[in-house]
N, C-alpha and C positions, 0 to 999 in steps of 0.2 A: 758568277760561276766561271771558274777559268778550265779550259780543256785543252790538251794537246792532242793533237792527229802526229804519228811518227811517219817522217818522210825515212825511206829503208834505200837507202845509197849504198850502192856495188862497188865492187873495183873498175878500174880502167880493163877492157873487155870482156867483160862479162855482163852478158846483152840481155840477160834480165837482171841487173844489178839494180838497177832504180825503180823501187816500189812506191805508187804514192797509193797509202791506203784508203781503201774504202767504206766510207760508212754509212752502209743498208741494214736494210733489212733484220737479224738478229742481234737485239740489245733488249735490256732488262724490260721485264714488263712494268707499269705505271708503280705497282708497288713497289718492285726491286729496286724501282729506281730513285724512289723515297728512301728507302733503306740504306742505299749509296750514297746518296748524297747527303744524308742525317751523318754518316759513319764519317766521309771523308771532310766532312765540315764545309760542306756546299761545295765542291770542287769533284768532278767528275771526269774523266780519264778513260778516254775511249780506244781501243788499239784497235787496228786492223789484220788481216790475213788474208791477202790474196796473191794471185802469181801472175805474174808478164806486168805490164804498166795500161793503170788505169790514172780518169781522172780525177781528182778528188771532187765524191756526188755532194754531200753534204756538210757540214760543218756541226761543230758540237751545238751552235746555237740552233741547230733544227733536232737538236735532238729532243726538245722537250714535246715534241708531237709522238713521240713512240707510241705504238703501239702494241695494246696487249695481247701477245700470246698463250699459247695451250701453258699450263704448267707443268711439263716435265723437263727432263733432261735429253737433250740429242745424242742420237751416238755419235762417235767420232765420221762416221762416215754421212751422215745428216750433216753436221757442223759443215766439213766442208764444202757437201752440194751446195748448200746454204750460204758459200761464201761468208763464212762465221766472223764476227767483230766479237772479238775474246773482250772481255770488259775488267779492269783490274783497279782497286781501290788503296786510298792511300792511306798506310795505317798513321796514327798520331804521332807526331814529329819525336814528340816525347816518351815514345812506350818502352824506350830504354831510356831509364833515366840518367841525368848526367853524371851518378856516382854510381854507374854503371852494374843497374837491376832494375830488371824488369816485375817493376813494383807493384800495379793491378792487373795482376796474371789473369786472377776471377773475370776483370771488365773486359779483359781483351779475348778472353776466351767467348764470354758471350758477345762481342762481335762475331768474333770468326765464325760461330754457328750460325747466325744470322745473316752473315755475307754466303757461308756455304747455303742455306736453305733459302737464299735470293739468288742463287745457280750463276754467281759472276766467279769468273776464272783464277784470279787470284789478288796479291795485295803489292806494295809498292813500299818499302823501307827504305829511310836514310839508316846506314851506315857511320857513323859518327867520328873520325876521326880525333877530336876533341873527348872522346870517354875510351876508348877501345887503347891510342897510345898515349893516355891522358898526363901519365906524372913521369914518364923515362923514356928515353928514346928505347926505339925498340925492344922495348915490354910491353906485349900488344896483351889484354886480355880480352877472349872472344868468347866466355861462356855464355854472359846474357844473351847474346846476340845469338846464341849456337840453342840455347831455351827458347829462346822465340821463333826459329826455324822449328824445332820439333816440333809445337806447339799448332804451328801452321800449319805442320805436315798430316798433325793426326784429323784437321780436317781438307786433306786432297787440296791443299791451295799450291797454286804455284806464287812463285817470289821474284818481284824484280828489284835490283837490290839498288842503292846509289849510293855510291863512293864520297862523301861526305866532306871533302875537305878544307870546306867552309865552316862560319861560325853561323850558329841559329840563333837570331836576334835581328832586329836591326830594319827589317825589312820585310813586306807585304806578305802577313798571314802567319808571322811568327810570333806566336805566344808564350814560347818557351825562351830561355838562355841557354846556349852549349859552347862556349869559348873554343877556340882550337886549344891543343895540349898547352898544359900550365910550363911545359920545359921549354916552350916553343917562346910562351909569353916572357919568357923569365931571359929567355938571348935577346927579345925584343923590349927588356926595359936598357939594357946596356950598347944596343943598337939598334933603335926607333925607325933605322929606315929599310929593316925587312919588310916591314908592312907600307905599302898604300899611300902616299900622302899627295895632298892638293896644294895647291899653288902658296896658299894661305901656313903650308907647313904643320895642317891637322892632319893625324894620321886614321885609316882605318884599319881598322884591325879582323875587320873580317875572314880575312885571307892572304897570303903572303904576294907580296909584289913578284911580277913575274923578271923584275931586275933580279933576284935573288935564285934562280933557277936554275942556273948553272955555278955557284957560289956554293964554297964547301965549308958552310959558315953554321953548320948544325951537326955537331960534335963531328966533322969532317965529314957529313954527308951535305949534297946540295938537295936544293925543295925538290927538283926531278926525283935525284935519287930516295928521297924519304917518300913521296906517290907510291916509285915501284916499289919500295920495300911494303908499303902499308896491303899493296894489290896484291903482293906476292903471299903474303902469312896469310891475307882473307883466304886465299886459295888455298894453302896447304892445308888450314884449319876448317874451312869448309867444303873439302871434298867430296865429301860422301852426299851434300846436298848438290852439289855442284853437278857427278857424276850419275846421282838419281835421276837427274830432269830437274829437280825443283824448282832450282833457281834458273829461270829462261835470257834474263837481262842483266847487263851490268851499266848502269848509265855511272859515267865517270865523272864526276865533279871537277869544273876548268875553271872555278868564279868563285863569287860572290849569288852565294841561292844557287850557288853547284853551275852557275852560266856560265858560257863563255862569253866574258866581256871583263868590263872594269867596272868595280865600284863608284858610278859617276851618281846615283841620287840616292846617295843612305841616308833615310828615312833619321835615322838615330845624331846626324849631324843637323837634321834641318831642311834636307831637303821635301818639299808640298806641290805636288803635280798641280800645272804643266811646268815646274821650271825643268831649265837646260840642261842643267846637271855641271861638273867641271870635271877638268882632265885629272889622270890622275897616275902622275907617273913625275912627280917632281922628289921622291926619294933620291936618296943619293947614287944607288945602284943605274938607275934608268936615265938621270941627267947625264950621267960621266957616256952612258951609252950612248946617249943623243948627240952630245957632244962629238966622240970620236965619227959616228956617222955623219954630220953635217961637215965636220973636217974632209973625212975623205968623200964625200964629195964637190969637196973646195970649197967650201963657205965653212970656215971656224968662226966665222962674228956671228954664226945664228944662233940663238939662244931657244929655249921653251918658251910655247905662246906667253905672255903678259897680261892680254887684254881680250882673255873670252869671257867675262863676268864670273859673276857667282851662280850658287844650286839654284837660285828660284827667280833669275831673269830670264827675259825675254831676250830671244837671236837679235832682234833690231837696236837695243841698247848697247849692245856690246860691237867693239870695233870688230871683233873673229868672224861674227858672224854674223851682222846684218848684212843688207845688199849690197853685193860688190868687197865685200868685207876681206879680213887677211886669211882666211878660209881659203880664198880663190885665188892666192896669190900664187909664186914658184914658192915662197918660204912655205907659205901655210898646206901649198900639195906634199910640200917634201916632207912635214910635221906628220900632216895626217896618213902620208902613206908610212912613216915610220912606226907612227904610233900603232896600227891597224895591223900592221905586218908584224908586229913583237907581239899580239896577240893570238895570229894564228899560229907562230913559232910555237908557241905554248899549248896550244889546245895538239898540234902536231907532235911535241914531245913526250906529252902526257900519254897522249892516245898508241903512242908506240910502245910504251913504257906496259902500257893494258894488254895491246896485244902479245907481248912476249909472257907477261903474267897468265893470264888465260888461255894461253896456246894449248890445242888439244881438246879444251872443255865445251861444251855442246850449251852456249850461251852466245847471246849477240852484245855488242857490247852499244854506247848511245853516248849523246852529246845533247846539250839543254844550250837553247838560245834562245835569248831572250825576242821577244816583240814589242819594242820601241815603236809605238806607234804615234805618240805625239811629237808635234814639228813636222812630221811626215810632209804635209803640203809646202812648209816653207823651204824656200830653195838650199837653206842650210842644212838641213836635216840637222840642229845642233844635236836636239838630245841624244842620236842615235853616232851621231860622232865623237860626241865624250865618251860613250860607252865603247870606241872601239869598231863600231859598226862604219865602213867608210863608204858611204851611201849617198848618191846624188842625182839628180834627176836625169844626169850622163855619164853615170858610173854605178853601176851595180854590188854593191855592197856585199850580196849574200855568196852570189856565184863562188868566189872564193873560200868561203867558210866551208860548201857545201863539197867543193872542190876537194877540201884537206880531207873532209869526214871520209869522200868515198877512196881515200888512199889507203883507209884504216878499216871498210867496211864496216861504217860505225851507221846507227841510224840518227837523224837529225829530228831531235824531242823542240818541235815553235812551241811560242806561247802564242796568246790573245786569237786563237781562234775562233772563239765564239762572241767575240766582239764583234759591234757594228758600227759605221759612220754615223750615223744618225744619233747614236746615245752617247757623242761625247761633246766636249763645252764645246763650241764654236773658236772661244778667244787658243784652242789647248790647237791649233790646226791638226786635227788628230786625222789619220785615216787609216785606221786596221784592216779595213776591207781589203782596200787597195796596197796594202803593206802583207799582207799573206796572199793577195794573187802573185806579186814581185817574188816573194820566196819562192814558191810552185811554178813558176815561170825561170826563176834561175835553177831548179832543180833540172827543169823540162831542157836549156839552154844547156846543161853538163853534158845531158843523156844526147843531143846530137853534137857533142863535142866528140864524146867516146864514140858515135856512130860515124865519124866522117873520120876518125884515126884509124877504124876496122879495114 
């Protein structure tokens, strides 16, 4: 079962800006919580609501002790005494289907009454990107999705939506297929290096390489400017949900599975945990970048790594990263802070791009990253540096991530919460425990940044 806790990151002075939520006390009773986790296909999703800065009591994996309460509903002013943990389930990835209808109206109808009548607060939609501007640039069609808001609405749910701009496939818990747009696919058979590629010269095609992001190489729009246009029409065309309340969240898709990161282990190429995973930024766009950056800082003979292995080695086999490895050299610091830094350029462009889309609307807006928690012990941390995460035993990886989100007041969606050290291989050096104390600890290390600038 995987759970996210939302850490709720503030602007720079604004001294309740960093929320780390709480989870006590009000959450589903034994049954509700059968019913949740039957609906959202074992994966449960706990939010929080509280004010000032607490620390986080519990984690999703203690949430299987809950216990059962009275069966009614709170009022709004109980919830709060109550320090309420609002509870919100994820509907099926596919209940807009990819040719875009929402096809078992009946089945999802009897969810919803069954999630209303287990008294959780509301549900969690991708947004699809790949069906909504599927066959033409800017012909967005948002009826299904606008049927499936009603639908939600006539049972009191609230929505938290996500901005989809990835493909469904490929990767942990995808059952479905949803391509990005076919107009999208159809620039990338005559220019292959929008998308993704690895040393080897395979591409992924999950999501568009963040070399292409400022490139006005999609009928004279660049991938920034096609984000804000896609966040702009959701908005125009869903206002009235937007303006009701309905819709509370916008989690913004920065990745691959909507994360901020790089497609470093797709599953659909090969990659089988614990491998390392491999870099992925040897398109044409992101080389020539690398290139002018290694020039101007006086080294033009430096090239992209050569010699970090493949998706399913181990750090010690490979020259990058085993001990003492080209990881730790000045080439390999000036790689990995290049690579790491074009990543949060992007999750910062995006997220700008959201806040001028949204400006006004009475929604919070969020960011998904991932929790690499294997390799975590070895002094490489590779797998979590192919993804982008630039993380070491004397360097803090997340600080920075967490850094951009609270410029944006955006909340930061971790994963592997509910993981523990003890349930993973031994050979995998896995440590999740100790990899979400590090994220709450650099959340903690923001909040007296902002307090020692006041």
């Amino acid at each position: 079962m995987t759970s996210t806790v939302y850490l709720t990151l503030g602007g720079l002075g604004d001294r309740n800006g960093i929320q780390q939520k709480e989870l006590q006390r009000e959450m589903p009773t034994s049954n509700q919580a059968r019913v949740i986790n039957r609906l959202r296909g074992g994966r449960l999703v706990a939010l929080g609501s509280s004010n000032g800065l607490r620390r986080i009591k519990a984690v999703a994996s203690e949430t299987a002790t809950i216990q059962p309460e009275a069966e009614r509903l709170l009022t709004d002013d109980e919830k709060m005494l109550a320090n309420y943990v609002p509870v919100y389930v994820m509907l099926p990835l596919g209940v807009i289907t990819v040719d875009n209808v929402m096809e078992n109206k009946e089945e999802t109808e009897r969810q919803l009454k069954e999630l209303r009548r287990a008294a959780v607060d509301g549900v969690m939609v991708d947004v699809w990107w790949g069906i909504v501007e599927s066959n033409c640039h800017e012909q967005y069609d948002w009826s299904a999705y606008r049927s499936l808001f009603q639908l939600i609405q006539r049972y009191d749910l609230k929505v938290q939506v996500i901005m989809s701009f990835h493909q469904c496939g490929g990767n942990v818990g995808d059952a479905i297929y949803i391509p990005i747009p076919k107009w999208v696919r159809e620039i990338g058979e005559s220019d292959p290096d929008i998308f993704y590629t690895n040393r080897m010269g395979i591409r992924n095609k999950e999501y568009l390489t963040i070399g292409v992001d400022n490139k006005p190489l999609f009928s004279g729009r660049t991938a920034i400017q096609i984000y804000s246009d896609y966040m702009k029409s959701f908005r125009e065309n869903m206002a009235d949900f937007l303006e009701s309340g309905q819709i509370i969240e916008v989690e913004i898709g920065l990745g691959p599975a909507g994360e901020l990161r790089y497609p470093s282990y797709p599953q659909n190429q090969g990659w089988v945990f614990p491998g390392i995973g491999e870099f992925q930024c040897y398109d044409k766009y992101l080389k020539a970048e690398f290139k002018e950056a290694a020039s101007n800082a006086g080294h033009p003979e430096w090239e992209l790594p050569d010699n970090a292995g493949e998706y399913n080695e181990k750090p010690e086999v490979t020259e990058f990263f085993r001990s003492n490895g080209a990881y730790d050299t000045e080439r390999g610091k000036f790689f990995l802070t290049w690579y790491s830094n074009k990543l949060l350029s992007h999750g910062d462009q995006v997220l700008d791009e959201a806040n001028k889309a949204f400006l006004g609307c009475k929604v919070k807006l969020a960011a998904k990253v991932s929790g690499i928690h294997w390799w975590y012990k070895d002094d490489s941390h590779a797998a979590e540096l192919t993804a982008g995460y630039y993380n070491l035993k004397d360097k803090d990886g997340y600080r920075p991530i967490a850094r951009m989100l609270s410029r944006h007041y955006a909340i930061l969606n971790f994963t592997c919460l509910e993981m523990r050290d003890s349930d993973q291989p031994a050979e995998a050096k896995s440590r999740p425990q100790r990899l979400v104390q590090q994220v709450n600890g650099s959340i903690w290390g923001l909040e007296r940044e902002h307090q020692s600038s006041w």
